[in-house]
C-alpha positions as CSV (number, residue, x, y, z in Angstrom):
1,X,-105.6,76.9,152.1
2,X,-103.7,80.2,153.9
3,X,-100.6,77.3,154.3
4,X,-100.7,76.1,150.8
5,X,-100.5,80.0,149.5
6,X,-97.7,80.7,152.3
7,X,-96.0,78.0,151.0
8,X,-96.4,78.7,147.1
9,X,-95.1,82.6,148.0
10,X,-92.3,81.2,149.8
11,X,-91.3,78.6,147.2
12,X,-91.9,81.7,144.6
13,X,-89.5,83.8,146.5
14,X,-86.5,80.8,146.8
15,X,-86.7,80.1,142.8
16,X,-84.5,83.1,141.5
17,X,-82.1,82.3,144.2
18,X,-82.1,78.9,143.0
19,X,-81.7,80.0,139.8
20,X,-78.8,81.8,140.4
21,X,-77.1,79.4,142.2
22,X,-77.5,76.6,139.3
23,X,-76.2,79.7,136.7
24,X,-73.6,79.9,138.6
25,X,-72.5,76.3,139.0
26,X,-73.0,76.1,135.4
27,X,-70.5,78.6,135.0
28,X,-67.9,77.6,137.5
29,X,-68.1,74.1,135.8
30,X,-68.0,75.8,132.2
31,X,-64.8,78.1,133.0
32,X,-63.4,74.7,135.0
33,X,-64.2,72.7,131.3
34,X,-62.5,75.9,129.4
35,X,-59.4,75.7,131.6
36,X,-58.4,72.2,130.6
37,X,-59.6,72.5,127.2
38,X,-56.8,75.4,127.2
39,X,-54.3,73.5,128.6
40,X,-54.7,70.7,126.4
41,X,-54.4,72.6,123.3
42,X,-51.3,74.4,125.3
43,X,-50.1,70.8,125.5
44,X,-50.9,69.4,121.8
45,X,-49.6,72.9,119.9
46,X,-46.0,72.6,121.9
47,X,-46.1,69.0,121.1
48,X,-46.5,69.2,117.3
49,X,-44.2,72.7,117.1
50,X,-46.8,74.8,116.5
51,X,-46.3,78.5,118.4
52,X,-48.7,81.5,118.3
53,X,-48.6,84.4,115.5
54,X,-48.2,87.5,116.8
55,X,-46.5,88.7,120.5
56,X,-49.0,87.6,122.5
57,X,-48.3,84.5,124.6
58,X,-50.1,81.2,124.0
59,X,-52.0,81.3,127.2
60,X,-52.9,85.2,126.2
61,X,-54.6,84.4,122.9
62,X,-56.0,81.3,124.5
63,X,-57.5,83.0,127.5
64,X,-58.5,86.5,125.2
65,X,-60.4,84.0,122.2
66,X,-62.5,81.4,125.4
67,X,-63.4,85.3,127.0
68,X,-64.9,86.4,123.7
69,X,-66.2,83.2,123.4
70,X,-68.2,83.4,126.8
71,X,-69.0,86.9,126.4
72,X,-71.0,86.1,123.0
73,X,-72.5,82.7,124.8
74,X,-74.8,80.9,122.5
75,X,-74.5,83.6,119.7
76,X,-70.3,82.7,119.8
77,X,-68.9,79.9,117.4
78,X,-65.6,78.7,116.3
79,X,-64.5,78.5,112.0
80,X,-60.9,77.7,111.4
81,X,-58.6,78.3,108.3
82,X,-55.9,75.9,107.0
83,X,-53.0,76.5,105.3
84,X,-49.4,74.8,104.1
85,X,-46.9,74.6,101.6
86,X,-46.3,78.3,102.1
87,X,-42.6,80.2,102.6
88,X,-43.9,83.4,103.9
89,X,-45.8,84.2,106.9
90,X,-48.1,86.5,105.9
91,X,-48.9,84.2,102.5
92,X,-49.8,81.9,104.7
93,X,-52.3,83.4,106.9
94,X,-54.0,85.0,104.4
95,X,-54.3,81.7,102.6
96,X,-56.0,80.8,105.8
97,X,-58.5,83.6,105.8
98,X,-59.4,82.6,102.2
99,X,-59.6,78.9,103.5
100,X,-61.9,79.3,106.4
101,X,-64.0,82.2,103.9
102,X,-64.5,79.2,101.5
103,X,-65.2,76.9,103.5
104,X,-67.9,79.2,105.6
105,X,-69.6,79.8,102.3
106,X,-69.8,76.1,101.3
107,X,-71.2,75.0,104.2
108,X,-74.0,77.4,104.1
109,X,-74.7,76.3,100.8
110,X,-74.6,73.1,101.9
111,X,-77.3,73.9,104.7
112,X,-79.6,75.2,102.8
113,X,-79.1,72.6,100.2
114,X,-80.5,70.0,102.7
115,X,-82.8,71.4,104.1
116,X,-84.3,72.4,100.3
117,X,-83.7,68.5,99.3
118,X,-85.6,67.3,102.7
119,X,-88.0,69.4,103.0
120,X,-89.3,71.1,99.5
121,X,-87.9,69.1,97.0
122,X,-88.7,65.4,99.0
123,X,-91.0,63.4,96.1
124,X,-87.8,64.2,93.9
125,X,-89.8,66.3,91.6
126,X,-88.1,69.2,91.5
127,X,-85.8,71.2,89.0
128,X,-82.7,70.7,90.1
129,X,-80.6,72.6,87.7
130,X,-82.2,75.7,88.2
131,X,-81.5,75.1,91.8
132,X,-78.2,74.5,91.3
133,X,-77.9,77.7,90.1
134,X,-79.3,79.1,93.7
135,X,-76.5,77.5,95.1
136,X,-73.9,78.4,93.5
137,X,-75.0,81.9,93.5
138,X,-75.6,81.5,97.4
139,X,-72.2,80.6,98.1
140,X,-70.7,83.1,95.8
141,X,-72.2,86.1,97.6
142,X,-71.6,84.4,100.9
143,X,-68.2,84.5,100.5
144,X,-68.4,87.8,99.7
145,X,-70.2,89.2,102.7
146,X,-68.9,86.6,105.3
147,X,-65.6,88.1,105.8
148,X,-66.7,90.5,108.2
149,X,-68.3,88.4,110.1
150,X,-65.4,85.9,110.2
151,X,-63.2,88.0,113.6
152,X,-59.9,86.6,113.9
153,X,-59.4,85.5,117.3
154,X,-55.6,83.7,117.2
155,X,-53.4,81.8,114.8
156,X,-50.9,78.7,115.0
157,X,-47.7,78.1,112.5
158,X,-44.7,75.6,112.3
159,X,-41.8,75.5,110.3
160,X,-42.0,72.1,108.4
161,X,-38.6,70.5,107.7
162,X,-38.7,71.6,103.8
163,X,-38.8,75.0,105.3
164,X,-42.4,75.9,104.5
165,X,-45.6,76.8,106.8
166,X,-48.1,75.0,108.0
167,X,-51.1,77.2,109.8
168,X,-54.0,77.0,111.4
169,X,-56.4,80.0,111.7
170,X,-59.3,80.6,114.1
171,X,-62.3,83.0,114.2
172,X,-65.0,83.4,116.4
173,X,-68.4,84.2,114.3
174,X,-71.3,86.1,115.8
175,X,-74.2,84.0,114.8
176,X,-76.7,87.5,115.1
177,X,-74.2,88.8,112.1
178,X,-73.7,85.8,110.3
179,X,-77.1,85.4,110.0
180,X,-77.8,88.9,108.6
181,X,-74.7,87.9,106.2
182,X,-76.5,84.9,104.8
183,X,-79.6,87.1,104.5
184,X,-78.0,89.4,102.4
185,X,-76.6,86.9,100.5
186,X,-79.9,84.8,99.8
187,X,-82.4,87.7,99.0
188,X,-79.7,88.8,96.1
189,X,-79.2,84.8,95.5
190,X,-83.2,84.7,94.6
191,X,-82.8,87.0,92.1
192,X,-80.6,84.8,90.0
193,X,-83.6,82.2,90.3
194,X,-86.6,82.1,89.0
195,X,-87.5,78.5,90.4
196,X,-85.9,79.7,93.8
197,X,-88.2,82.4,93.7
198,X,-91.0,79.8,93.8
199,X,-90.0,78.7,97.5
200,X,-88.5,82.1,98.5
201,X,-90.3,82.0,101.8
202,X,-89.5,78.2,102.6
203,X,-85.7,78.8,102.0
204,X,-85.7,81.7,103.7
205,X,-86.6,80.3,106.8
206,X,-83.2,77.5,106.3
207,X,-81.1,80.7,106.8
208,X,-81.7,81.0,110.1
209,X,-79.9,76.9,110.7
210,X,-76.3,77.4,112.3
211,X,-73.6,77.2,110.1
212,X,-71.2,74.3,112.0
213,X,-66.9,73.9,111.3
């Protein structure tokens, strides 16, 4: 018995070294991932003309927006912007901000809409005009709240040959804020519903579901 508790308390002892030593093989192999992802994307902007708004480098933004990333961890996600067709710089990247601030508010509506259809409104019985209502509100005051939580991290244009601008955006969202966004956003949503305010507690738990580019 004395052996089998020696050895438990010995085992015990070795686990947070273990630990450790998988965390950091973990993150050797994540940063080793990173590193080629960057130089990829180092590879594929030069390729298709695309250089970096801004006087940073390329390799600057890119190793400033993966640190930011990693520093975040599972709370860190990536939303990008579009835009084209554009002769002015600045036109264009706040086209892009307006893109990706869309586009962050319709897929949240989107979310939620699923997860209503799937989960509350399954037998098909339910009112879905009224609900459409929810949605539309939802996204409307998404939009409006998400831009703070939408943190630019680093920008790509080119010159097309008609001598207009093609660029692509990125932000890193913190899914803690974002979250507290779409919160905002839903609790003022419900009161533009009375059906929604039916189910207020089961869609409120669909806010908390990630909100994927």
């Amino acid at each position: 018995m004395k052996k089998i508790i020696t050895s438990l308390m010995m085992l015990m002892m070795l686990l947070p070294a273990y630990a450790d030593d998988v965390q950091k093989s973990l993150d050797k192999a994540l940063q080793k991932a990173q590193k080629k992802e960057m130089k990829q994307k180092m590879k594929d902007y030069k390729k298709d003309g695309y250089e970096v708004m801004g006087s940073r480098t390329m390799e600057v933004a890119l190793l400033k927006h993966y640190s930011k990333l990693n520093e975040l961890g599972d709370d860190g996600a990536v939303f990008e912007g579009y835009s084209s067709g554009t002769k002015s710089k600045n036109s264009a990247e706040q086209m892009a901000i307006n893109n990706a601030t869309i586009k962050y508010a319709q897929k949240a509506g989107s979310t939620v809409k699923g997860r209503v259809v799937t989960d509350i409104f399954a037998d098909g019985t339910g009112d879905d005009s009224e609900f459409e209502k929810f949605y539309a509100a939802y996204e409307r005051l998404v939009e409006q709240k998400v831009k703070n939580v939408l943190v630019p991290s680093y920008s790509v244009i080119r010159k097309n040959a008609d001598g207009t601008y093609e660029l692509q955006a990125f932000f890193i969202v913190d899914e803690n804020k974002a979250r507290a966004a779409r919160k905002a956003a839903l609790e003022n949503a419900l009161t533009e519903s009375q059906l929604a305010q039916k189910y207020a507690d089961s869609v409120r738990d669909f806010i908390n579901d990630r909100v994927e580019d």
